[in-house]
C-alpha positions in Angstrom: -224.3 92.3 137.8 -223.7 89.7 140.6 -226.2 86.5 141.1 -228.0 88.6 144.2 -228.4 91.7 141.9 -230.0 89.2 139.1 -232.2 87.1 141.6 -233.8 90.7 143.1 -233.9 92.1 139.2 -236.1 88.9 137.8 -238.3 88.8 141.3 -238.9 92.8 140.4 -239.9 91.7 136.6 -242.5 88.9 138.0 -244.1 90.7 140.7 -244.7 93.7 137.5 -245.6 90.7 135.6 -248.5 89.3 137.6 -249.6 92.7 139.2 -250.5 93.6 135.6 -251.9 90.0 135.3 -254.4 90.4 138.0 -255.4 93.9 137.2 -256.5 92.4 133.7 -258.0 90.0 135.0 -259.8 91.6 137.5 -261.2 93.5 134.7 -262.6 90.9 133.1 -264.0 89.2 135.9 -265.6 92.1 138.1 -268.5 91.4 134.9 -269.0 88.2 136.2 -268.6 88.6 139.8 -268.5 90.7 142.6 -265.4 92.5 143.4 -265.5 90.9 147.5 -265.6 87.8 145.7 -262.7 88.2 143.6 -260.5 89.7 146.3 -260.7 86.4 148.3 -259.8 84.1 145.5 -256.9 86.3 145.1 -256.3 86.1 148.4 -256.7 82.0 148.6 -254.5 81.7 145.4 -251.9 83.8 147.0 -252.2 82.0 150.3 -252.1 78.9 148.5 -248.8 79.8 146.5 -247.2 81.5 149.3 -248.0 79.2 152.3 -246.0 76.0 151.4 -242.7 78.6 150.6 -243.3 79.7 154.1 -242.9 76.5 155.6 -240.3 75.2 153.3 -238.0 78.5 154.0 -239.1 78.8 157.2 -238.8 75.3 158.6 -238.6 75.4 162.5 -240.4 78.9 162.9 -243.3 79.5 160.5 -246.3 78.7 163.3 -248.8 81.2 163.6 -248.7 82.6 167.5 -252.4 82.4 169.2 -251.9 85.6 170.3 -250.9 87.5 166.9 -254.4 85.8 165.4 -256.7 88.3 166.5 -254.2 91.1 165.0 -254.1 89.6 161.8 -258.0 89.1 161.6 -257.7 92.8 162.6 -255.6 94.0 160.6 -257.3 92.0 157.4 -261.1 93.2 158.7 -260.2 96.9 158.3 -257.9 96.8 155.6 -261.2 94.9 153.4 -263.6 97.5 155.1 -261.8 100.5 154.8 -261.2 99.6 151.0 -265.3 99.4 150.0 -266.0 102.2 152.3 -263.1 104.2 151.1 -261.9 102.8 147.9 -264.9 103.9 145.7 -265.5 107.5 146.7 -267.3 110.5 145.0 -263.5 112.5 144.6 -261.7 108.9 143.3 -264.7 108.5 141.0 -264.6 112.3 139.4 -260.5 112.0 139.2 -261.2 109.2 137.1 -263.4 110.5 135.0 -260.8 113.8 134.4 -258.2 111.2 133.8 -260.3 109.4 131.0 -261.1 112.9 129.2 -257.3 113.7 129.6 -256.3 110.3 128.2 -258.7 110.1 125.6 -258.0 113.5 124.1 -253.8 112.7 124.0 -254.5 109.4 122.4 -257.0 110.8 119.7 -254.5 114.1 119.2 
């Protein structure tokens, strides 16, 4: 396995890593806030984490365009909406619920 091979093997581990990270503790703290609310201090950590990379890697080049703002704000305002509306519907909700029976019969057989 060649350095590149390595490098793209332990970024796949750590994006598995903190994926399963934020799911448990998204978990744990829809009880104590609301889900909106927890999506934009995921967001704003990201953003946080990820912003000073940018400019580092991307040194001469990372400066938002005026005109690619109102895409972004866009792109961010249906992808938020669409995921309320959409993300908590009657069918997802009774495919869970199939899914739980399913899973809870294996585990006690």
């Amino acid at each position: 396995m060649n350095k590149n091979e390595l490098k793209i093997s332990l970024l796949m581990v750590m994006v598995t890593v903190f994926w399963a990270g934020e799911f448990i503790t998204g978990k744990m703290g829809v009880h104590l806030m609301s889900p909106l609310v927890l999506t934009f201090l995921r967001m704003a950590l990201a953003a946080a984490i990820i912003f000073p990379i940018m400019i580092h890697v991307e040194k001469d080049n990372w400066k938002i365009k005026r005109e690619d703002v109102k895409y972004a704000i866009a792109t961010g305002t249906v992808g938020m909406i669409g995921y309320h509306i959409f993300g908590n519907n009657v069918y997802e909700t009774e495919i869970r619920r199939i899914y739980n029976h399913k899973m809870t019969a294996i585990i006690m057989n």
